[in-house]
N, C-alpha and C positions, 0 to 999 in steps of 0.2 A: 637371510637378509633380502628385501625387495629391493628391487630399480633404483627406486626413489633414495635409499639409505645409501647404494653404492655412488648415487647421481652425485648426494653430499659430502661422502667421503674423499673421492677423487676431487670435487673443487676446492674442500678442505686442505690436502694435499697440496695442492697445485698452489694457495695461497702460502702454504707453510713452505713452499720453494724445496719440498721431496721430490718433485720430480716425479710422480707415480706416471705406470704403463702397462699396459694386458698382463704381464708375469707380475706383477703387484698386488692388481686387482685382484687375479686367479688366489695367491697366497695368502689376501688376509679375507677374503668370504668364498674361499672354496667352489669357485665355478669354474668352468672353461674357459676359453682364451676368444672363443666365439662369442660368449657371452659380454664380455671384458671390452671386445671390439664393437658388440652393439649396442654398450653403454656409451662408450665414445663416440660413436656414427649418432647417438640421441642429441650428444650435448653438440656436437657439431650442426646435423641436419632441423632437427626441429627446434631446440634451443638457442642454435645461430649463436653459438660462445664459439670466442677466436681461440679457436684452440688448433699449438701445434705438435709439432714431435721433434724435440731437440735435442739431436743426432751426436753434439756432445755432452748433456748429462743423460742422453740415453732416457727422454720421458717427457710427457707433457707438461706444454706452458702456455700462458695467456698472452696473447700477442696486445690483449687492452687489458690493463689491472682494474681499469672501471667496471668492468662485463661485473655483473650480479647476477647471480643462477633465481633466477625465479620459485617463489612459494611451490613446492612440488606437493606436499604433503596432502593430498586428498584425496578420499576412499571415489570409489564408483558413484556411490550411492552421492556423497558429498559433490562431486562434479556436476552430477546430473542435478542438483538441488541451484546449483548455484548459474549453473548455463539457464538453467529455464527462468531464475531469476532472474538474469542481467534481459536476456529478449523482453520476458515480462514489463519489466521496466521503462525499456525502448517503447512498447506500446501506447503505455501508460501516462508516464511526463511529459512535458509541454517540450517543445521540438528544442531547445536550447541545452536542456537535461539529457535527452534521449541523443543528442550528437554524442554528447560526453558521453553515457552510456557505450554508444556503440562502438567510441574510440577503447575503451576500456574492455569492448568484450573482445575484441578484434584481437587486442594486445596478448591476451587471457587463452584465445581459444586452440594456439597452437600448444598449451599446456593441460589442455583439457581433455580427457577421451572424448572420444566423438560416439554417439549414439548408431545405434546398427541403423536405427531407424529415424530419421529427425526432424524435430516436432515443429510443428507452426504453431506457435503460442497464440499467433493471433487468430488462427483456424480452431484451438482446440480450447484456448478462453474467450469468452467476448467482453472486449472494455467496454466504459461507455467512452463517446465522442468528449476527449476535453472540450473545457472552455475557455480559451483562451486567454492569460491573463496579461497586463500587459508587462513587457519584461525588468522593463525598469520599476514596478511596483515589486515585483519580484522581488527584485534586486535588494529593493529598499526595507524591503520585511524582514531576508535574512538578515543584513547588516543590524537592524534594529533587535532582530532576536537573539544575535550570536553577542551584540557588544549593550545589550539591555536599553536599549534607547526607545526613550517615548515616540510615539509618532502621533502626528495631529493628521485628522482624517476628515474632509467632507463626506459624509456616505450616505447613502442613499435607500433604506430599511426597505424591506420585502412588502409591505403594506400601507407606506408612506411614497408621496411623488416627489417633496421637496429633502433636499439632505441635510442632515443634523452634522453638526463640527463636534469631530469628536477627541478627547485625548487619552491614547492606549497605550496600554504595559505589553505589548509581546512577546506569546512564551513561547505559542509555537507555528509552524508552517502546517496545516495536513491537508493531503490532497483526498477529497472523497468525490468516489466517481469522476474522475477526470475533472472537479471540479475544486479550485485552491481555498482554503477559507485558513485565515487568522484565526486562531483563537488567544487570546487579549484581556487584563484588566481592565475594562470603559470606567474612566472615573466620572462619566457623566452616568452612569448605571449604576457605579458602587459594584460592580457583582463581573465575573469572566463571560465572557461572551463571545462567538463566532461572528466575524465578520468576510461576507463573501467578497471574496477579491474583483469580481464582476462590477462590485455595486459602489466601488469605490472611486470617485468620482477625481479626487485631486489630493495630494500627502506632500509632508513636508518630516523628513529626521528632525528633529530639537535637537541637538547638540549644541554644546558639548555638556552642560553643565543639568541636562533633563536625564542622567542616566537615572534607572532605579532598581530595585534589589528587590529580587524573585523571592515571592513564595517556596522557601524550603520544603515544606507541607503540600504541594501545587503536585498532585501525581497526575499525567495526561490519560494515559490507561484509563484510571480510575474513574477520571471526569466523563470522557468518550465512552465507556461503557455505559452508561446511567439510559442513554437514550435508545429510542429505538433504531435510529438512524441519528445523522450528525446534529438534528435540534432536538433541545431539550430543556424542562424548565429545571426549577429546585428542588422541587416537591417531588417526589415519589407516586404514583399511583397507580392502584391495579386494576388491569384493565381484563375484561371475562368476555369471550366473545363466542359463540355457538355456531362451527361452521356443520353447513349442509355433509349428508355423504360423500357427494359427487365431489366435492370441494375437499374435505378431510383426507385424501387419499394425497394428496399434496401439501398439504398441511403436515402433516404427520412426518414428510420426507425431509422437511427442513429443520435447521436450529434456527431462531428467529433473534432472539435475547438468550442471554445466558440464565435468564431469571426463569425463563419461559416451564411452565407443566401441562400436560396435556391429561384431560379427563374422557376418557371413549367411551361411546354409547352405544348400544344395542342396536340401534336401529345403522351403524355404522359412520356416525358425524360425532363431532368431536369437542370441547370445550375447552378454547387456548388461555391460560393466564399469563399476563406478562407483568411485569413490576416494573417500571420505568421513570424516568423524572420528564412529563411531561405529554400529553396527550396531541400537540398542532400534527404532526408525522405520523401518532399510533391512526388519527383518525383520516389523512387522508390514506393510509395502509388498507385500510377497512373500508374504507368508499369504494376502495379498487374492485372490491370482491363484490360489488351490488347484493341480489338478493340471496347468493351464496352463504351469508352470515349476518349472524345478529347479535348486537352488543347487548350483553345482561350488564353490566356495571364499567365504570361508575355512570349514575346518572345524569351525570352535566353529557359525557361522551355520549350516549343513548340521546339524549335530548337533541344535542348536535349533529348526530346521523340523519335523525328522522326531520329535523329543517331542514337537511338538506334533500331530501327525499321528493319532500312538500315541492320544492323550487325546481327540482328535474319534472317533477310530474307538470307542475305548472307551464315549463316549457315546451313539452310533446304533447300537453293536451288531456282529454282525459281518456279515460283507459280504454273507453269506445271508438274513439278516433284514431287511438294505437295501431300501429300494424305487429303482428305476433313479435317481433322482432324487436319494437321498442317496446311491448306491452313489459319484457323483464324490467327494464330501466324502469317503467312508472310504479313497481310496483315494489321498487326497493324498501 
């Protein structure tokens, strides 16, 4: 029997008013009395249960019957999963989340083994910088998501200056990159759509009588996977793109999409396919890489690359005026 099972026995005990004590413990799992005392000095010192020893039924008792032994039940492996989850967290969330987080791991961590060695999540993962969002919009998106309430939205689109009035069905919160978006019925769209919490300019709940009734068929998984990143259209499309050698040696190390297959060439560069619903994201992905890579399909993507090509070179000039250093940029 491990720790853990003698930890729940004895406060089993102690509830059922048996009165267990070291010669108790020793008899029904067969250890010493040493052992038996440093299961008690646990629940005493690091559990902080008021626990005493009374001298006439001769055994332990709770001096608060409220005391609750805490969730003990977790392997090594499972501790260390879950501590690096809650710091992670802390990182991660907007400062209102991460207070609460950190009251929660504080509570957690005198139940947790402690690592020989111990990690700085912020040292050994890199977030990106949240953005900010503001906490009463927050506020108003869970409420709206947990009890189905429409919200009306001024919002202000990624490629528009003036904001459109919108009214949303919200399913869910997600935070990508430190950054909050909505994803929403827009019945001014007809169709689910992410809207950035940044860009939302002024909301209002409709209650009481605007609740409405989710999509059964509505998987979040499913929808968020489609893209290469958090935008994405309807459409599916595959996208072929021919990275350099130099380039492919990093290529190759990542999973990009779950769609994703990788074609190798001879000459050591690589051909990435991706399947995804939606090219704005695959192609600023691909911009990144300059002349590192070249889109073979589809050709709306290919067309899109090379304007934008045309418009860099346009700005440094032409490739004589180039210094070695912008001449890669002109020559994307």
């Amino acid at each position: 029997m491990s720790q853990t099972e003698r930890l729940y026995w004895i406060d089993a005990q102690i509830r059922d008013r048996q009165y267990p004590n070291a010669d108790a413990v020793c008899a029904f799992f067969g250890v010493s009395r040493r052992t038996a005392f440093a299961d008690r000095d646990l629940l005493l010192q690091r559990l902080n249960a008021p626990l005493v020893y009374d001298r006439r039924r001769a055994g332990w008792v709770y001096t608060d019957d409220t005391f609750l032994l805490p969730f003990l039940a977790f392997t090594e492996p499972e501790t260390a999963a879950l501590r690096r989850s809650l710091r992670a967290a802390q990182e991660y969330l907007s400062g209102s989340d991460a207070q609460a987080v950190s009251v929660l791991l504080a509570r957690l961590l005198p139940y947790l083994s402690a690592p020989l060695d111990p990690e700085s999540i912020g040292g050994a993962i890199h977030f990106y910088d949240s953005i900010a969002a503001e906490p009463t919009l927050l506020e108003a998106c869970r409420h709206a998501v947990r009890n189905r309430k429409r919200l009306h939205l001024h919002y202000r689109g990624a490629h528009r200056d003036e904001p459109t009035e919108r009214i949303v069905r919200p399913y869910h919160l997600h935070n990508y990159r430190g950054e909050w978006h909505l994803i929403a019925w827009c019945e001014l769209r007809n169709d689910f759509r992410q809207f950035f919490l940044g860009r939302v300019q002024t909301w209002d709940v409709l209650e009481p009588d605007r609740a409405f009734v989710r999509d059964g068929n509505f998987d979040i998984d499913a929808y968020l996977s489609k893209g290469l990143g958090l935008q994405h259209g309807t459409e599916t499309v595959t996208i072929r793109a021919r990275f350099t050698p130099y380039q492919a040696r990093w290529i190759r190390e990542r999973r990009y999409h779950s769609s994703q297959e990788i074609e190798e060439h001879s000459d050591g560069g690589l051909t990435l396919t991706l399947r995804v619903a939606g090219m704005e994201e695959a192609r600023r992905w691909l911009l990144s890489y300059g002349e590192e890579v070249e889109v073979l399909e589809p050709a709306e993507l290919r067309e899109q690359i090379a304007a934008q090509a045309k418009k860099i070179q346009k700005i440094y000039g032409s490739v004589s005026e180039c210094s070695p250093a912008a001449l890669k940029c002109a020559t994307l």
